[in-house]
N, CA, C and O atoms as a GROMACS GRO file, in nm:
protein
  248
    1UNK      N    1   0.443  -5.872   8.292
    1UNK     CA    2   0.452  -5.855   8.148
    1UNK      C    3   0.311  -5.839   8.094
    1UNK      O    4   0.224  -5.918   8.130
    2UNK      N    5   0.282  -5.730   8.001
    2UNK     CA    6   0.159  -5.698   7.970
    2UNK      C    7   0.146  -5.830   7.857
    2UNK      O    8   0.243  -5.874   7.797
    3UNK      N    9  -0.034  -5.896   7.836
    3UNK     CA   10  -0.040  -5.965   7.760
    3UNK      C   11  -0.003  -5.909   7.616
    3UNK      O   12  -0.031  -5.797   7.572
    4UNK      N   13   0.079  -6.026   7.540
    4UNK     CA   14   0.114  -5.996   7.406
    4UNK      C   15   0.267  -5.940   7.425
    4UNK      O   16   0.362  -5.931   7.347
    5UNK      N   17   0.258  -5.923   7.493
    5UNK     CA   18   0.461  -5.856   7.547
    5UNK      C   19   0.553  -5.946   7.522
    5UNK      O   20   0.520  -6.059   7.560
    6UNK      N   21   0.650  -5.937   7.475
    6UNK     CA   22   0.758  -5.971   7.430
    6UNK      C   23   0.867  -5.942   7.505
    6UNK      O   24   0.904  -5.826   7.514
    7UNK      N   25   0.937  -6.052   7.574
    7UNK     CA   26   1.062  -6.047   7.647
    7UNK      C   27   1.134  -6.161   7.694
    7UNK      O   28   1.068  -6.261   7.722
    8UNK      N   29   1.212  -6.162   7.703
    8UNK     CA   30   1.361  -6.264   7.736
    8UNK      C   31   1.438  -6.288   7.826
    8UNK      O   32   1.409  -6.238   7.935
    9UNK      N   33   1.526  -6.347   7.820
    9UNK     CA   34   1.670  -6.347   7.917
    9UNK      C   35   1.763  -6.440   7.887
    9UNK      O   36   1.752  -6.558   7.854
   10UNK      N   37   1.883  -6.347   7.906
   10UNK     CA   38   1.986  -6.388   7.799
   10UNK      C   39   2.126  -6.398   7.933
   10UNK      O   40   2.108  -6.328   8.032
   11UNK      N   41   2.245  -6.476   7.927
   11UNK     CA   42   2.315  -6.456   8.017
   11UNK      C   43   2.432  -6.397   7.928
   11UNK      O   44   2.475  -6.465   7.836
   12UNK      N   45   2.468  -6.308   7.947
   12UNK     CA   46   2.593  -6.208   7.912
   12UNK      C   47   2.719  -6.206   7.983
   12UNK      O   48   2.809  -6.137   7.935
   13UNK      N   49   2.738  -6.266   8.086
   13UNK     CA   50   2.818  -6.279   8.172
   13UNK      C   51   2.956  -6.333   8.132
   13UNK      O   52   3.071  -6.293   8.153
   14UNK      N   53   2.892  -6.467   8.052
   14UNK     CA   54   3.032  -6.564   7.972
   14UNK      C   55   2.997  -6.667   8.074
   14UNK      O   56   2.990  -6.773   8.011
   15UNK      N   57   2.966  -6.695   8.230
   15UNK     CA   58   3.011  -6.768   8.288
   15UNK      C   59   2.869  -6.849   8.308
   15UNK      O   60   2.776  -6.779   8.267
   16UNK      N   61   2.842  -6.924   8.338
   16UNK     CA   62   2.704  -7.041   8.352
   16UNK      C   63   2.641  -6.947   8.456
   16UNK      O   64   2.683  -6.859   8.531
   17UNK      N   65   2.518  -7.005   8.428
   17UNK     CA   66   2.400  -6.938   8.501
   17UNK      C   67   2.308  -7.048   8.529
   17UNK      O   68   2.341  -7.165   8.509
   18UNK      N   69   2.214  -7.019   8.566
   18UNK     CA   70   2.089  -7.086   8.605
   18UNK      C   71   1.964  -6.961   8.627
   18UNK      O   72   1.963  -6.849   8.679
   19UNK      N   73   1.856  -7.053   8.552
   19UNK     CA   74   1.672  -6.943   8.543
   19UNK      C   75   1.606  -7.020   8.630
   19UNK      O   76   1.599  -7.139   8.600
   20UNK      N   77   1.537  -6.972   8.769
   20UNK     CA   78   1.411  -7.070   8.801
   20UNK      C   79   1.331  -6.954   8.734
   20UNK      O   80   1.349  -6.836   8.704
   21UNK      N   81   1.221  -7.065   8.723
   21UNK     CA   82   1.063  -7.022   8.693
   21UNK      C   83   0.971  -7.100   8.761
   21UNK      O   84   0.965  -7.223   8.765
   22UNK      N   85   0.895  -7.010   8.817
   22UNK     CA   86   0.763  -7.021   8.923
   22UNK      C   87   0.663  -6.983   8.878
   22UNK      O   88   0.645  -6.862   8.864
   23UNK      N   89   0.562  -7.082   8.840
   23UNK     CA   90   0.442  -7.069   8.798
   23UNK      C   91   0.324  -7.156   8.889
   23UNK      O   92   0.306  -7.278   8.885
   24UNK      N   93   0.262  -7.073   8.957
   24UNK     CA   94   0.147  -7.136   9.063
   24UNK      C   95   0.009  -7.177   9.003
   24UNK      O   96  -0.064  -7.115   8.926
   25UNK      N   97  -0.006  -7.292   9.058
   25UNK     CA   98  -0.148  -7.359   8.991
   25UNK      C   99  -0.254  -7.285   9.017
   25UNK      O  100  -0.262  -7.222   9.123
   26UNK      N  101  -0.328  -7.283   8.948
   26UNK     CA  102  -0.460  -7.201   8.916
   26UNK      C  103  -0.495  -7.097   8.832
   26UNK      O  104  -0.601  -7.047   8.795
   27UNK      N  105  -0.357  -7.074   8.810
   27UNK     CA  106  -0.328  -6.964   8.668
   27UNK      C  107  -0.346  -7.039   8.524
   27UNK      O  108  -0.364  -7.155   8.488
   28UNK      N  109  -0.333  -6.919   8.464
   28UNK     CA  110  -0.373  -6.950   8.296
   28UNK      C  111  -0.283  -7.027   8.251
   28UNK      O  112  -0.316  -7.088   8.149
   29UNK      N  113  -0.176  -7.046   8.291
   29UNK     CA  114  -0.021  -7.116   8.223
   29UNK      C  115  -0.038  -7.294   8.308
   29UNK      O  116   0.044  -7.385   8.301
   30UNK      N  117  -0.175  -7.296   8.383
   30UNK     CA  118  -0.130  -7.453   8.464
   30UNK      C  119  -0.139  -7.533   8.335
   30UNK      O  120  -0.048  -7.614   8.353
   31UNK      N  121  -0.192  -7.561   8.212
   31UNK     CA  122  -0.189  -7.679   8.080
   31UNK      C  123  -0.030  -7.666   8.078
   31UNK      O  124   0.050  -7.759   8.085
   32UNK      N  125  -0.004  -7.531   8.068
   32UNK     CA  126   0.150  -7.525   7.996
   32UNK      C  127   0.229  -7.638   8.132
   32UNK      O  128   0.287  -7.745   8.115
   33UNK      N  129   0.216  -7.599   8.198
   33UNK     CA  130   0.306  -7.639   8.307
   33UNK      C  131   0.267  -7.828   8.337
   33UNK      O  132   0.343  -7.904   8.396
   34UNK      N  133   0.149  -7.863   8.284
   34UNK     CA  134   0.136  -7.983   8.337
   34UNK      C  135   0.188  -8.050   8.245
   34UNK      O  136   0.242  -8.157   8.274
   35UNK      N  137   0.185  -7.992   8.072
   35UNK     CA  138   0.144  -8.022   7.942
   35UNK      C  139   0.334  -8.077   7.921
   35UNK      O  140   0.382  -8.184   7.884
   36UNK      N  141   0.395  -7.958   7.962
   36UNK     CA  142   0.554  -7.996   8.001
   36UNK      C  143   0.604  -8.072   8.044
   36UNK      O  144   0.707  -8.112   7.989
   37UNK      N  145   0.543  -8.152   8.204
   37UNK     CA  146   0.567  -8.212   8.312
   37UNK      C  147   0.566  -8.339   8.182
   37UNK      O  148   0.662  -8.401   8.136
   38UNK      N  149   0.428  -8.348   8.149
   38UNK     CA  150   0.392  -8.486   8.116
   38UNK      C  151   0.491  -8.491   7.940
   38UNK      O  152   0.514  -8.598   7.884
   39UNK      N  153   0.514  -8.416   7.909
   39UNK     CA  154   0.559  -8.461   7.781
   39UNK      C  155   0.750  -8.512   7.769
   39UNK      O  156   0.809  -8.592   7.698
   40UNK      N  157   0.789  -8.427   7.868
   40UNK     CA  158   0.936  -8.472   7.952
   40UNK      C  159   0.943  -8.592   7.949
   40UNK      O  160   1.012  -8.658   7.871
   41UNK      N  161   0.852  -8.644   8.058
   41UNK     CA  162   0.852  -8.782   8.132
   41UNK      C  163   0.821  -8.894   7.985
   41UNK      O  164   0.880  -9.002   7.975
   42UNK      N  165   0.746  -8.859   7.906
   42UNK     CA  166   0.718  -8.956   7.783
   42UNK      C  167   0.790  -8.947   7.679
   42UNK      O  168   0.821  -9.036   7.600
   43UNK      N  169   0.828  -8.802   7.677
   43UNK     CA  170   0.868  -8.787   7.577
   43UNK      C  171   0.762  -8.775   7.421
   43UNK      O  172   0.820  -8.825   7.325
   44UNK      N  173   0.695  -8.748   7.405
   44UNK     CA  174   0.528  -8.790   7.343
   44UNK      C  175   0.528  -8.669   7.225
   44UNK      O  176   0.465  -8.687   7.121
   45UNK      N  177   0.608  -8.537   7.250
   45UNK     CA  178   0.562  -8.472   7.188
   45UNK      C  179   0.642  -8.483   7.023
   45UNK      O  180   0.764  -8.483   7.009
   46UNK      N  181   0.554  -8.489   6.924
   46UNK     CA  182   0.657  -8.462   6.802
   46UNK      C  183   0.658  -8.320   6.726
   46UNK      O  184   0.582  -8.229   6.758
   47UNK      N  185   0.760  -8.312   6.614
   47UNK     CA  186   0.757  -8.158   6.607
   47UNK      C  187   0.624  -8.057   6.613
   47UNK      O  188   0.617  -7.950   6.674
   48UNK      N  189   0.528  -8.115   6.539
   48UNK     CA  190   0.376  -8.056   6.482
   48UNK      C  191   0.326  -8.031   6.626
   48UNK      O  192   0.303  -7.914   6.655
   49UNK      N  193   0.308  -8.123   6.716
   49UNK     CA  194   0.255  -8.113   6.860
   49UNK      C  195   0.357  -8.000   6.955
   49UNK      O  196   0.285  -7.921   7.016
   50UNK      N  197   0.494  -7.978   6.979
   50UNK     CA  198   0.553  -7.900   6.974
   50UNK      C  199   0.506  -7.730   6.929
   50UNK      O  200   0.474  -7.640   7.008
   51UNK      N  201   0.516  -7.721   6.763
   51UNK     CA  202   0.514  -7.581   6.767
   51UNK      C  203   0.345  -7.540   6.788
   51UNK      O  204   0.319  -7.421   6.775
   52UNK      N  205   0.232  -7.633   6.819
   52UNK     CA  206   0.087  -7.616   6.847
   52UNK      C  207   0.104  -7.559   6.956
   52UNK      O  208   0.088  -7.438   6.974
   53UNK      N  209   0.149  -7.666   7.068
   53UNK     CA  210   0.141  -7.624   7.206
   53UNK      C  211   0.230  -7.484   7.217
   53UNK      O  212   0.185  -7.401   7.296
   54UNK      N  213   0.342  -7.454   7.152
   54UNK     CA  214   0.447  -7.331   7.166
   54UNK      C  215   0.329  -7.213   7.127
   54UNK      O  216   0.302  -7.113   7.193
   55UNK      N  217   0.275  -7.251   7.014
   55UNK     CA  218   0.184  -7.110   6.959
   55UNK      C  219   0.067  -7.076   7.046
   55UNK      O  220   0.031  -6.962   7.076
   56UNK      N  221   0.000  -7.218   7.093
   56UNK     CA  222  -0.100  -7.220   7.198
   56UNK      C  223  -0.050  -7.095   7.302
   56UNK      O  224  -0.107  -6.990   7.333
   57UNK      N  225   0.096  -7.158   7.348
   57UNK     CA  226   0.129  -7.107   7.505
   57UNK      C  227   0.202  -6.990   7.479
   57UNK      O  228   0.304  -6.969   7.545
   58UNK      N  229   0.152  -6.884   7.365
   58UNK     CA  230   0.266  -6.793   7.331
   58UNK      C  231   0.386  -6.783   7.369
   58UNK      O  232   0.427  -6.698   7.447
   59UNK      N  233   0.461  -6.884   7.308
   59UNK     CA  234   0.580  -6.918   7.405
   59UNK      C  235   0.677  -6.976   7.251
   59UNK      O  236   0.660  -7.083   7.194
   60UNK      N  237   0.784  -6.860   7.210
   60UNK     CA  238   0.914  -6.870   7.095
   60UNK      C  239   1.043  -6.881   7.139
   60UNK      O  240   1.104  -6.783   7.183
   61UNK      N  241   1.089  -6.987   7.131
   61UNK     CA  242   1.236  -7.004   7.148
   61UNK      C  243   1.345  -6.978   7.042
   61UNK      O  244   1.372  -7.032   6.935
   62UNK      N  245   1.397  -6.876   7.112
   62UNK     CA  246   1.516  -6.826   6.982
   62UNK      C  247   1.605  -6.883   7.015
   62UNK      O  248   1.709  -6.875   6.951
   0.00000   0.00000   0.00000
């Protein structure tokens, strides 16, 4: 995906699905990926910290 690109995935099927996502350390996305790990487990993040890190990690959930 070119930077700034815009794209998705949607299941159309009707029937359950499942997404992996693979993201390898040393890339630009490792904060996102650790930043996730750790906020899961605590639970820590509130909304304001949320849409920072989302805008940070160009990353919109529709």
């Amino acid at each position: 995906m070119p930077e700034g690109g815009v794209h998705g995935f949607r299941n159309e099927s009707g029937e359950p699905a499942s997404m992996l996502l693979l993201f390898t350390r040393g890339g630009p996305r490792e904060d996102y990926v650790e930043t996730i790990a750790d906020a899961a487990r605590r639970e820590s993040m509130d909304e304001a910290d949320r849409t920072e890190f989302f805008l940070r990690h160009d990353t919109f959930w529709v």
